[in-house]
PyMOL commands that place a pseudoatom at each C-alpha (Angstrom):
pseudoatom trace, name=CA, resn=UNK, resi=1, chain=A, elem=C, hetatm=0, pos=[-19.690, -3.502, 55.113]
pseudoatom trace, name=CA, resn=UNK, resi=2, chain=A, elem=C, hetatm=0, pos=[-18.487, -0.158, 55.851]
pseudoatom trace, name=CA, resn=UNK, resi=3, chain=A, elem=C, hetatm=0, pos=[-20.682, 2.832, 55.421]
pseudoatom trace, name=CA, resn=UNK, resi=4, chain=A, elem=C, hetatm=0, pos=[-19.718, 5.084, 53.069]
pseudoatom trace, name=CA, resn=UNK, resi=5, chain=A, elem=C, hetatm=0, pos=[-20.978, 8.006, 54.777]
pseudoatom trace, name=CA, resn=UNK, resi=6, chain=A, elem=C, hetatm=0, pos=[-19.793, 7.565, 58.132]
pseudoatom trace, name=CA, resn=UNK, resi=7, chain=A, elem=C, hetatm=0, pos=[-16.801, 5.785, 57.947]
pseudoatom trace, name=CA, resn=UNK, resi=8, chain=A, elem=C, hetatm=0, pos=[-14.293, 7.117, 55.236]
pseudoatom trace, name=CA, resn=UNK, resi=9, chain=A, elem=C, hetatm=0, pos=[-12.810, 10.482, 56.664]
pseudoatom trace, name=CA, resn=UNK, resi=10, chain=A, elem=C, hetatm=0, pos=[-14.035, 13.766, 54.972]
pseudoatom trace, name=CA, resn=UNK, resi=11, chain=A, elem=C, hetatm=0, pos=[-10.312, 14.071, 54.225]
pseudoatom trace, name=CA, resn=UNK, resi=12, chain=A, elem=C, hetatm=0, pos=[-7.143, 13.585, 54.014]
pseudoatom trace, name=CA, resn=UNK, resi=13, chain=A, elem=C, hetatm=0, pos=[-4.832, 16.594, 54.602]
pseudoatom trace, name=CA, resn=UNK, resi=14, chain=A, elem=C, hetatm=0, pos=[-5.292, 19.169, 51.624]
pseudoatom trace, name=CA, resn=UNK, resi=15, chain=A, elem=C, hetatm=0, pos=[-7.645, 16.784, 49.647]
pseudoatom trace, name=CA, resn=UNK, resi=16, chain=A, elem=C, hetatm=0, pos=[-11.484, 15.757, 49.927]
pseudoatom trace, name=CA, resn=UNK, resi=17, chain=A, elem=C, hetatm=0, pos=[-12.327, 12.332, 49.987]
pseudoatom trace, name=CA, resn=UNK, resi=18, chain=A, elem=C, hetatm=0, pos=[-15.483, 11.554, 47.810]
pseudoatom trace, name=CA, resn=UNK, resi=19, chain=A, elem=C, hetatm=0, pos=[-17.635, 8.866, 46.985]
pseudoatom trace, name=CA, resn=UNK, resi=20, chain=A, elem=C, hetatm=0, pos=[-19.139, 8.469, 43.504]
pseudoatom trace, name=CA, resn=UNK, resi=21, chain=A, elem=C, hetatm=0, pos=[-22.547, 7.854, 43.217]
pseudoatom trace, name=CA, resn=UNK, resi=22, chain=A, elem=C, hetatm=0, pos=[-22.558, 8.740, 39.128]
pseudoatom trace, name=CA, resn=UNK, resi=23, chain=A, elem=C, hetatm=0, pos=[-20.030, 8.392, 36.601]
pseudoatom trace, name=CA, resn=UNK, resi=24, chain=A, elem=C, hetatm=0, pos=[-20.585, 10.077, 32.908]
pseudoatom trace, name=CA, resn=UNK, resi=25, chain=A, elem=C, hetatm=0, pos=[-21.047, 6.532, 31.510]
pseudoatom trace, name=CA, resn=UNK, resi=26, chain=A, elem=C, hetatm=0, pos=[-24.350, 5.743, 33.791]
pseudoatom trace, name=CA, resn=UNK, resi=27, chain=A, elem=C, hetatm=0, pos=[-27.786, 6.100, 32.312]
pseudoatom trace, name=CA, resn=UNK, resi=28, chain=A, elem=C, hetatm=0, pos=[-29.614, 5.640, 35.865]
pseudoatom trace, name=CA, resn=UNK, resi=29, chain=A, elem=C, hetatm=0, pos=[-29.131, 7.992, 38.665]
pseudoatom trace, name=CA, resn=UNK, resi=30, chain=A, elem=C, hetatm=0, pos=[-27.946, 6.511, 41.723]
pseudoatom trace, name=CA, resn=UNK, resi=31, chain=A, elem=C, hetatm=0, pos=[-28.017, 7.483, 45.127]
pseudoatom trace, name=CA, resn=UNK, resi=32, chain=A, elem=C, hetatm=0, pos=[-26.917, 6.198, 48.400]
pseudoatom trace, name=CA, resn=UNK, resi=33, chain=A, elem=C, hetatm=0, pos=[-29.189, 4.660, 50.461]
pseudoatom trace, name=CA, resn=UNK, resi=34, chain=A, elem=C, hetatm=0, pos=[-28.332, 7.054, 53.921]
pseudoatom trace, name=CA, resn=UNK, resi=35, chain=A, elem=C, hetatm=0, pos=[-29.966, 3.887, 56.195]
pseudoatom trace, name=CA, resn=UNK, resi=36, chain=A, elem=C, hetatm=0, pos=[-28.020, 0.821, 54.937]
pseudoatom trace, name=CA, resn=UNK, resi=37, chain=A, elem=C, hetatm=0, pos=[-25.029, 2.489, 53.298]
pseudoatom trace, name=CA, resn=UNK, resi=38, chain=A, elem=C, hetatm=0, pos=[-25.963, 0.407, 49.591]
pseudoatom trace, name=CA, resn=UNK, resi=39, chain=A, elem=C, hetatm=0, pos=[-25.874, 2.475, 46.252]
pseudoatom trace, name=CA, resn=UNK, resi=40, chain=A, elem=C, hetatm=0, pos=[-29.222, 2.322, 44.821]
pseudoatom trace, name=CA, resn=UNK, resi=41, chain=A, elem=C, hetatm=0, pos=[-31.182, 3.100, 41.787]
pseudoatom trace, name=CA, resn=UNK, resi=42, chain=A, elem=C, hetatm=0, pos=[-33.125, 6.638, 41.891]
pseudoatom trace, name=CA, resn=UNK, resi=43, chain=A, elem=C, hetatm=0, pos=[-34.142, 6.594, 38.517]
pseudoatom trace, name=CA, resn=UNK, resi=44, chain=A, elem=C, hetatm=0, pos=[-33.364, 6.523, 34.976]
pseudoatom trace, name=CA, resn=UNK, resi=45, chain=A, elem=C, hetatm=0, pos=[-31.464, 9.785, 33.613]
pseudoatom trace, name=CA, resn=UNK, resi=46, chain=A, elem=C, hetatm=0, pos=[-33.941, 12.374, 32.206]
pseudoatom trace, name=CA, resn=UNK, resi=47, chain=A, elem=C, hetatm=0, pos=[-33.966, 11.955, 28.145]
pseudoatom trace, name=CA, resn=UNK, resi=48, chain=A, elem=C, hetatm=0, pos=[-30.187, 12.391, 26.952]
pseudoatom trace, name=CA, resn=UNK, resi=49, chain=A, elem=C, hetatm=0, pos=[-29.147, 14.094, 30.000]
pseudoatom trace, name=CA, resn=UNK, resi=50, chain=A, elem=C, hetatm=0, pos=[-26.370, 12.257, 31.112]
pseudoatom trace, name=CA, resn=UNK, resi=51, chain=A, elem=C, hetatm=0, pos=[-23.422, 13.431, 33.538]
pseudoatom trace, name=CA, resn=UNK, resi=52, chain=A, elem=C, hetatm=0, pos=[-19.887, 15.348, 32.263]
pseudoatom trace, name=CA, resn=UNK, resi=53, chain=A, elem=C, hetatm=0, pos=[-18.177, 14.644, 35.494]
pseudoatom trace, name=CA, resn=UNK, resi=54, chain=A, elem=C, hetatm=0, pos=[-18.015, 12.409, 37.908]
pseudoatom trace, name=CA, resn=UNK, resi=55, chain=A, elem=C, hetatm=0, pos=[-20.521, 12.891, 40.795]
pseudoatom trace, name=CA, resn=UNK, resi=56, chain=A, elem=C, hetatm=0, pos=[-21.033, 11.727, 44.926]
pseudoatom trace, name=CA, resn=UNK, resi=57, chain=A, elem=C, hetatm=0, pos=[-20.699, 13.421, 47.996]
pseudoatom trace, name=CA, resn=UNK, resi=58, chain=A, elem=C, hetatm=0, pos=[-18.005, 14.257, 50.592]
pseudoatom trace, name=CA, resn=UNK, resi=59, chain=A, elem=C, hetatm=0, pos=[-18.349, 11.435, 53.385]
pseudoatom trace, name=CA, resn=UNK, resi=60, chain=A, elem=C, hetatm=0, pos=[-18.905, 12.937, 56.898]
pseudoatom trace, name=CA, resn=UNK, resi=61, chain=A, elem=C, hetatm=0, pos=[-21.207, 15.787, 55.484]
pseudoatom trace, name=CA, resn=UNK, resi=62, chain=A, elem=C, hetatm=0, pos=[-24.476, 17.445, 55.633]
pseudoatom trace, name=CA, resn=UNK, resi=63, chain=A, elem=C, hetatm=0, pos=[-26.123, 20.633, 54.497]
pseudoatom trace, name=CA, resn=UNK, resi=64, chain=A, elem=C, hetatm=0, pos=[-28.123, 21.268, 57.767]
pseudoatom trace, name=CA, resn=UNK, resi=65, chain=A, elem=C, hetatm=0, pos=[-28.465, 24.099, 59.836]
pseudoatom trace, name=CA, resn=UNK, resi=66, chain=A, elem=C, hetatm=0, pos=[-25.027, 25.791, 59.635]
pseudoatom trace, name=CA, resn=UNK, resi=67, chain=A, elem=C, hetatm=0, pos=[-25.169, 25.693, 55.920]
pseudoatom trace, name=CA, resn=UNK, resi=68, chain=A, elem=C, hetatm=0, pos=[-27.762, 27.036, 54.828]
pseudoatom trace, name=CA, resn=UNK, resi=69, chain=A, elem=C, hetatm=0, pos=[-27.345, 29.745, 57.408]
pseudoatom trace, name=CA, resn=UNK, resi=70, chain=A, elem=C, hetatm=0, pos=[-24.036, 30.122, 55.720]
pseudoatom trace, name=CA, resn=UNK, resi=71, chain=A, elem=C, hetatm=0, pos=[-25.842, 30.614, 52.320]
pseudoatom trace, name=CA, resn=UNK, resi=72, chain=A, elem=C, hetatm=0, pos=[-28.819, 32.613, 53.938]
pseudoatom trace, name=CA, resn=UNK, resi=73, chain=A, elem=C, hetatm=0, pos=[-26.586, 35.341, 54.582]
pseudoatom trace, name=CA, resn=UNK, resi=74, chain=A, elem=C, hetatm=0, pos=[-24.922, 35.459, 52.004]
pseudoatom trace, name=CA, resn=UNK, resi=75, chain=A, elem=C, hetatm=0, pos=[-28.291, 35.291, 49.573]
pseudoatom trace, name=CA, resn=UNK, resi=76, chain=A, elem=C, hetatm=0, pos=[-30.300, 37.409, 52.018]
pseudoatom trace, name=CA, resn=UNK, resi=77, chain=A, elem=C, hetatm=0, pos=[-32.683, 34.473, 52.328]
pseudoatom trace, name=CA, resn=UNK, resi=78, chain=A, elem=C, hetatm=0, pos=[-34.126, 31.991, 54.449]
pseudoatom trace, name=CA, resn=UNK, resi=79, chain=A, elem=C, hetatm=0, pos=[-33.246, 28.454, 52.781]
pseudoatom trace, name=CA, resn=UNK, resi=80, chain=A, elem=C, hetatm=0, pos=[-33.465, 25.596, 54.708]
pseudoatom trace, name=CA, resn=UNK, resi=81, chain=A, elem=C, hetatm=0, pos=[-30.461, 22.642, 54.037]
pseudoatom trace, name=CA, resn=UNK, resi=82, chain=A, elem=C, hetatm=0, pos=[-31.413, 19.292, 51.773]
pseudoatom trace, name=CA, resn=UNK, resi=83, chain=A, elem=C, hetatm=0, pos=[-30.366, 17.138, 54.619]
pseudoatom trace, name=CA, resn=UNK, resi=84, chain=A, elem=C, hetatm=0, pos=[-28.171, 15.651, 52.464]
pseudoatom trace, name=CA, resn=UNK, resi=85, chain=A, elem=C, hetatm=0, pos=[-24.149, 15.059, 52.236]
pseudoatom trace, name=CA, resn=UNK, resi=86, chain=A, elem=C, hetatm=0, pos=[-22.386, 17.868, 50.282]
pseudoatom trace, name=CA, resn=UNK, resi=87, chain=A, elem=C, hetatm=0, pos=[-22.709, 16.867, 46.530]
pseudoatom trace, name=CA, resn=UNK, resi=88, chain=A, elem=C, hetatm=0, pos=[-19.215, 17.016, 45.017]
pseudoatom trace, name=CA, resn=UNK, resi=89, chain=A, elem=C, hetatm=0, pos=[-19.019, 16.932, 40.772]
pseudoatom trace, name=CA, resn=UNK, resi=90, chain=A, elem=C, hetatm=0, pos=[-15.444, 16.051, 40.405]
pseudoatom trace, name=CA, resn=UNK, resi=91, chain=A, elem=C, hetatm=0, pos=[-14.112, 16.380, 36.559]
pseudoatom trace, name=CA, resn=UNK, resi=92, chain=A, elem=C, hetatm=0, pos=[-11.299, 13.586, 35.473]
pseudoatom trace, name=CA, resn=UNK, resi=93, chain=A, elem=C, hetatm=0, pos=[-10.177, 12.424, 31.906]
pseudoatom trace, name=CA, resn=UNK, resi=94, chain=A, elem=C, hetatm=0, pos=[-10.475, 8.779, 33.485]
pseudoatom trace, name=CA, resn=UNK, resi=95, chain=A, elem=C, hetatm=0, pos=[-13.143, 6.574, 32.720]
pseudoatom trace, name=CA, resn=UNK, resi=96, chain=A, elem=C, hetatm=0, pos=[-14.102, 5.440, 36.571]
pseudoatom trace, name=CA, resn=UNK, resi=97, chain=A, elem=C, hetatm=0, pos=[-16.681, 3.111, 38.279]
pseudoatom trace, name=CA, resn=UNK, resi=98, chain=A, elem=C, hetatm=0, pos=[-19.463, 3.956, 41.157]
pseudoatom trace, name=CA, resn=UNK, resi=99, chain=A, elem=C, hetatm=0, pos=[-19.407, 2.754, 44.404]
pseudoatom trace, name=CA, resn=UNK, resi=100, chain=A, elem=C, hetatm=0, pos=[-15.524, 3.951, 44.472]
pseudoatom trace, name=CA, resn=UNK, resi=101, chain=A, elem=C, hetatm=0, pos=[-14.029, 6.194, 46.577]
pseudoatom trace, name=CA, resn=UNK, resi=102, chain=A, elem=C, hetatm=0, pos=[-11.456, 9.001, 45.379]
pseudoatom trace, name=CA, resn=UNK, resi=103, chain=A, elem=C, hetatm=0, pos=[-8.972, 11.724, 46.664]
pseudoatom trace, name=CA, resn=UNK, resi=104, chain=A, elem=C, hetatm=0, pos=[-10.393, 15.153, 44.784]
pseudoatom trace, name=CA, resn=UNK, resi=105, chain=A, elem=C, hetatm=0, pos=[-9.102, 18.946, 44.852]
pseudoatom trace, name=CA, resn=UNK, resi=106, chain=A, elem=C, hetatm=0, pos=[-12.113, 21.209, 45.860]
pseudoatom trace, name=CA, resn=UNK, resi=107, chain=A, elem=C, hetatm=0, pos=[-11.503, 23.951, 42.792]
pseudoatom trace, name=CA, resn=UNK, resi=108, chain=A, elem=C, hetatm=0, pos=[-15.560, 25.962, 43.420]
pseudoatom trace, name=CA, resn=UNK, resi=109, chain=A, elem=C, hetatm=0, pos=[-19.104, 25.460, 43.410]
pseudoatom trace, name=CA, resn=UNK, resi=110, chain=A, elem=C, hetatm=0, pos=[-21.947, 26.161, 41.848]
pseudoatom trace, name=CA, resn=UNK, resi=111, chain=A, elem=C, hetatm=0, pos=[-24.707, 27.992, 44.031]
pseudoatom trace, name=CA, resn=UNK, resi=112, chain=A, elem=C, hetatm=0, pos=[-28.537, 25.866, 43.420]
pseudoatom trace, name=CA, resn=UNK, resi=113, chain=A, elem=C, hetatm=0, pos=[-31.333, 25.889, 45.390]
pseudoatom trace, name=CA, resn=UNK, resi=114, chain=A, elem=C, hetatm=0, pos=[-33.813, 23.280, 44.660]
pseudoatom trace, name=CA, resn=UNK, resi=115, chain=A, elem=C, hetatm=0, pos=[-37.332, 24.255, 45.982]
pseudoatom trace, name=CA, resn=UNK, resi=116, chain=A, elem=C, hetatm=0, pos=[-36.342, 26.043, 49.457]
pseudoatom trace, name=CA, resn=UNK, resi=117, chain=A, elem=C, hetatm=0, pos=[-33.229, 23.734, 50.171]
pseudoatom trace, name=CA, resn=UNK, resi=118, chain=A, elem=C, hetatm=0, pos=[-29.801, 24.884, 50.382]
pseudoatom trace, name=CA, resn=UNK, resi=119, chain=A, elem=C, hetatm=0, pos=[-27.999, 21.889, 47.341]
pseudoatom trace, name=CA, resn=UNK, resi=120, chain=A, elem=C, hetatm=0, pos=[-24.953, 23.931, 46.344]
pseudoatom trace, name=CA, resn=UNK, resi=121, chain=A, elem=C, hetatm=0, pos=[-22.915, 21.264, 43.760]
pseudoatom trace, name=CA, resn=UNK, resi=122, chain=A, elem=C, hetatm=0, pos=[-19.114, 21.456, 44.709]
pseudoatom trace, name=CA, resn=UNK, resi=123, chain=A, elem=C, hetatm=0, pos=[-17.075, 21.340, 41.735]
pseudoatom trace, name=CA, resn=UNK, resi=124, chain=A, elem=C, hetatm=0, pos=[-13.597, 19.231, 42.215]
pseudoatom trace, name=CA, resn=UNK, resi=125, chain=A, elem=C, hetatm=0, pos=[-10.978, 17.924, 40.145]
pseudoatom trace, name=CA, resn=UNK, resi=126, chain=A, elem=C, hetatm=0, pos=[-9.267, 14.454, 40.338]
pseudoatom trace, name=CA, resn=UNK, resi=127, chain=A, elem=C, hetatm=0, pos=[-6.043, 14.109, 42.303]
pseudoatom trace, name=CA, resn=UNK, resi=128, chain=A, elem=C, hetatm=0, pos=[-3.551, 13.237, 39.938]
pseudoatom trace, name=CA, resn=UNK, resi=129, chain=A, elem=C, hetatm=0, pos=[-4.753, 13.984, 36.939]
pseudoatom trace, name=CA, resn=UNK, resi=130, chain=A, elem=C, hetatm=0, pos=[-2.142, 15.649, 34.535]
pseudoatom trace, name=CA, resn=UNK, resi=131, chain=A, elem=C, hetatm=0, pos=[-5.175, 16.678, 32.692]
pseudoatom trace, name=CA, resn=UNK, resi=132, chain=A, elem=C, hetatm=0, pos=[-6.437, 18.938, 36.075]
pseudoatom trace, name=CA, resn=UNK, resi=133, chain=A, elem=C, hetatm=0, pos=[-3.207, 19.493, 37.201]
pseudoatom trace, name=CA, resn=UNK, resi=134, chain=A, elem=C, hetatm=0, pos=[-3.484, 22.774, 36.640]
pseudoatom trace, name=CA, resn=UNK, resi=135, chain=A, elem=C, hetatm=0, pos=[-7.174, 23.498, 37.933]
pseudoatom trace, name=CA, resn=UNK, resi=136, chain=A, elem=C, hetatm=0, pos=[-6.880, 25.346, 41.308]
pseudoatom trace, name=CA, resn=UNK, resi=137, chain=A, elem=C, hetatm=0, pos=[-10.008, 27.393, 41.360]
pseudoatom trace, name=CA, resn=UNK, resi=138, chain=A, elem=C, hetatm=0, pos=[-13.062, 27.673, 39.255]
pseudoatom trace, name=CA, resn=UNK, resi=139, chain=A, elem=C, hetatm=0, pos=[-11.371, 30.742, 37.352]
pseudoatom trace, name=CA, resn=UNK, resi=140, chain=A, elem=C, hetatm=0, pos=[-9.345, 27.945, 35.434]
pseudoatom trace, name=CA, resn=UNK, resi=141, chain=A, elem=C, hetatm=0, pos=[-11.655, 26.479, 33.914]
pseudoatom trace, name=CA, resn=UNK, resi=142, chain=A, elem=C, hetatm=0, pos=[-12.616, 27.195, 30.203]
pseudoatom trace, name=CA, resn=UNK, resi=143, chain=A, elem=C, hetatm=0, pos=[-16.511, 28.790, 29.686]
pseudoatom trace, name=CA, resn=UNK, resi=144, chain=A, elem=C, hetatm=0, pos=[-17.299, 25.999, 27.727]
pseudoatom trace, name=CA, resn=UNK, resi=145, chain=A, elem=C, hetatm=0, pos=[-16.742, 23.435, 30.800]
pseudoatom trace, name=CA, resn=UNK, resi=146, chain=A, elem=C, hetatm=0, pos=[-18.563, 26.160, 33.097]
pseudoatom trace, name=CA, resn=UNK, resi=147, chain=A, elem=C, hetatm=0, pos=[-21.380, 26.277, 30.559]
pseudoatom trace, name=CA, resn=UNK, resi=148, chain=A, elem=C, hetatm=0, pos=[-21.936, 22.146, 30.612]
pseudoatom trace, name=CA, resn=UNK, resi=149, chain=A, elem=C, hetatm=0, pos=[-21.785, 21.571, 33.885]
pseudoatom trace, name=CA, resn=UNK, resi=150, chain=A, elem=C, hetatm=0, pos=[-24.361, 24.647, 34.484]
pseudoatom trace, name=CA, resn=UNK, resi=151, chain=A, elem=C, hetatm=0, pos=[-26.702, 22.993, 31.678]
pseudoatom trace, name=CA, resn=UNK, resi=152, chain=A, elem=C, hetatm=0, pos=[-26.537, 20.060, 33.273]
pseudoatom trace, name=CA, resn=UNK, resi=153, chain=A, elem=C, hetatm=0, pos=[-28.307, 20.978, 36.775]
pseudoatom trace, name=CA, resn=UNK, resi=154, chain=A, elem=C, hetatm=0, pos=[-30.891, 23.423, 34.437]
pseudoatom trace, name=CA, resn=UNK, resi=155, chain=A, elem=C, hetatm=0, pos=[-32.159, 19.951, 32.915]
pseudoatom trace, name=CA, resn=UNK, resi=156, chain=A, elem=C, hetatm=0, pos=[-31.077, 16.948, 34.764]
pseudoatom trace, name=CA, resn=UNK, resi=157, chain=A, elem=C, hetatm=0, pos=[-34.426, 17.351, 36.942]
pseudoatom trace, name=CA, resn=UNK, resi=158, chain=A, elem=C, hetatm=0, pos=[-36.671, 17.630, 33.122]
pseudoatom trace, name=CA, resn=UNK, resi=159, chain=A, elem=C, hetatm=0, pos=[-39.363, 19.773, 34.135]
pseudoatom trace, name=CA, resn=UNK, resi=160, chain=A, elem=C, hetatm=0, pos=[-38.894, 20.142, 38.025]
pseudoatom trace, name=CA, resn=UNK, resi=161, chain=A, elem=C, hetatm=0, pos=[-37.326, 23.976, 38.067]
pseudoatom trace, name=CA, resn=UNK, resi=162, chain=A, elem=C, hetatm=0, pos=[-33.911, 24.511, 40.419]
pseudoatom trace, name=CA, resn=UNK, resi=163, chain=A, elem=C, hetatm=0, pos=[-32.638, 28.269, 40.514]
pseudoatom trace, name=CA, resn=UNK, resi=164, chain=A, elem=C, hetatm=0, pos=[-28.725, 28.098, 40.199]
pseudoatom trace, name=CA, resn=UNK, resi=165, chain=A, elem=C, hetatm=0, pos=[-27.437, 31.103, 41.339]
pseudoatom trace, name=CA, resn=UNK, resi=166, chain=A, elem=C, hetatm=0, pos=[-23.796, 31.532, 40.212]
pseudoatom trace, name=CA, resn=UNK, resi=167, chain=A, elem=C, hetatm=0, pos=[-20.247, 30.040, 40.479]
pseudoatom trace, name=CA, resn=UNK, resi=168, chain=A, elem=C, hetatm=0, pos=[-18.192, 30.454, 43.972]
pseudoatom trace, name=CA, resn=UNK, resi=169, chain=A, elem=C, hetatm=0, pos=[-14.318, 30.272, 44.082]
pseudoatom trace, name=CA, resn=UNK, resi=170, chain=A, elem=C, hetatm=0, pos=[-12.149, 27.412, 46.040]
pseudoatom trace, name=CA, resn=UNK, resi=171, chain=A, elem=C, hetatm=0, pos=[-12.442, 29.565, 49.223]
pseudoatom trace, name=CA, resn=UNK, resi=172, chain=A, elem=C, hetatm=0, pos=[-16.616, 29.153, 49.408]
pseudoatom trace, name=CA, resn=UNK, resi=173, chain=A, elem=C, hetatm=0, pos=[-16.310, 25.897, 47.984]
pseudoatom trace, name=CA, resn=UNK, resi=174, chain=A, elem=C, hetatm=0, pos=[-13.511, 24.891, 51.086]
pseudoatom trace, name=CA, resn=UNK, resi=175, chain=A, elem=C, hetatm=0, pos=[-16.167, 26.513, 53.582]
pseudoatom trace, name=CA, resn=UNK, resi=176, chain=A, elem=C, hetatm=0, pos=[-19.341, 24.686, 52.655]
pseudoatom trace, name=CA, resn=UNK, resi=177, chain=A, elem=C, hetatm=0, pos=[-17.436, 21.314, 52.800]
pseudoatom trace, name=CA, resn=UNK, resi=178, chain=A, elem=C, hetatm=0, pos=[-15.861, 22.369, 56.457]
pseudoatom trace, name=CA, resn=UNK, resi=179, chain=A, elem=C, hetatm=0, pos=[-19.395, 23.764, 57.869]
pseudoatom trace, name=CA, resn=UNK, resi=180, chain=A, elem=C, hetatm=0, pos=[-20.689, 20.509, 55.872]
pseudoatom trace, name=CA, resn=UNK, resi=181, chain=A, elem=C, hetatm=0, pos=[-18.790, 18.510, 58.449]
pseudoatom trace, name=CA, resn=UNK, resi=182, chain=A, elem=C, hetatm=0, pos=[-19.682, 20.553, 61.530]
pseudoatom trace, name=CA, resn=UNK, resi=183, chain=A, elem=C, hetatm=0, pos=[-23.193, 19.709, 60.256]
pseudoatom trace, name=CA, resn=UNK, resi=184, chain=A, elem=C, hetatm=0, pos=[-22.452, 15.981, 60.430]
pseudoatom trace, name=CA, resn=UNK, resi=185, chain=A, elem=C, hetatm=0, pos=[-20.606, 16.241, 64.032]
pseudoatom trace, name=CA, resn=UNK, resi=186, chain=A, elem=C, hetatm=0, pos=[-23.180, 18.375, 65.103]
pseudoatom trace, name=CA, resn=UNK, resi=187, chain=A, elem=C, hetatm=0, pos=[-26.073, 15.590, 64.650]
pseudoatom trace, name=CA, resn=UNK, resi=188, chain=A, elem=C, hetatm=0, pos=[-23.764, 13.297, 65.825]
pseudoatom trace, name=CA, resn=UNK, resi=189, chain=A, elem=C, hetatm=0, pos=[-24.306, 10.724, 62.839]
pseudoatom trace, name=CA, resn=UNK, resi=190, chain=A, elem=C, hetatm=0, pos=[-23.392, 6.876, 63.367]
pseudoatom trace, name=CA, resn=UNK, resi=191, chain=A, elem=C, hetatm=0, pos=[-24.214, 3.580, 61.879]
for i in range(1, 191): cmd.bond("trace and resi %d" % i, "trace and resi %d" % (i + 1))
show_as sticks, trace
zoom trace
């Protein structure tokens, strides 16, 4: 079996590969198991709160050291990285299965920390769809969509608080995937 994590490329010229963990139709959380590369249940979705977007990581990334130094400056604060791959919400009108892996357009992010970790949520849109076609940064997208995927992250933990700390453009979003990588190389992953 090949391991998602380690052994699909990051990317593929101007586009992100990502691997979907979530789709909007799942009522269990899922998350990659980082040892054997299997997608396993993390637990049931908190009351109604289920997913608007499609949601994995960027393979051959990790918020470690270089990240949250990245953010650190930037927040004036000393966060530490989840030690995790980059989380990537990517927004489609398709109706899509986990366990897949897709070609997405980084567009932003939205800025969270969750206790004292660095777990920024990159915000992406589907490559190819006519209904993102247009989606090239954050700015594009309505308030509405901004406000649901921001509601989201306030409640998909139920009562376990994360501070989210603002949308960042295509440009941040770009950066935390590239020094998500350098992460990765730097710790040398393999399986």
């Amino acid at each position: 079996m090949t391991h998602p994590w380690h052994k699909i490329p990051y990317k593929n010229k101007a586009l992100y590969h990502a691997y979907i963990e979530i789709t909007p139709q799942d009522t269990l959380k899922y998350e990659l198991d980082k040892s054997t590369g299997f997608l396993m249940v993390d637990r049931p979705q908190m009351f109604s709160n289920i997913t608007p977007f499609l949601y994995g990581f960027i393979p051959q990334t990790y918020s470690g050291e270089l990240t949250a130094n990245h953010v650190n400056k930037k927040l004036k604060s000393d966060y530490v990285g989840d030690l995790d791959p980059v989380d990537v919400c990517v927004l489609t009108a398709h109706n899509l299965k986990n366990g897949v892996f897709i070609k997405c357009k980084v567009i932003g992010g939205l800025r969270m920390i969750d206790g004292d970790e660095v777990d920024d949520k990159l915000i992406a849109v589907l490559d190819g769809d006519i209904a993102y076609e247009n989606i090239n940064d954050i700015k594009d997208l309505s308030e509405n969509q901004l406000n649901k995927i921001k509601h989201y992250f306030e409640t998909y933990k139920g009562n376990k608080k994360v501070e989210l700390r603002g949308f960042f453009n295509s440009a941040e979003a770009t950066k935390m995937v590239e020094l998500g990588h350098l992460d990765y190389r730097e710790l040398q992953f393999s399986s």
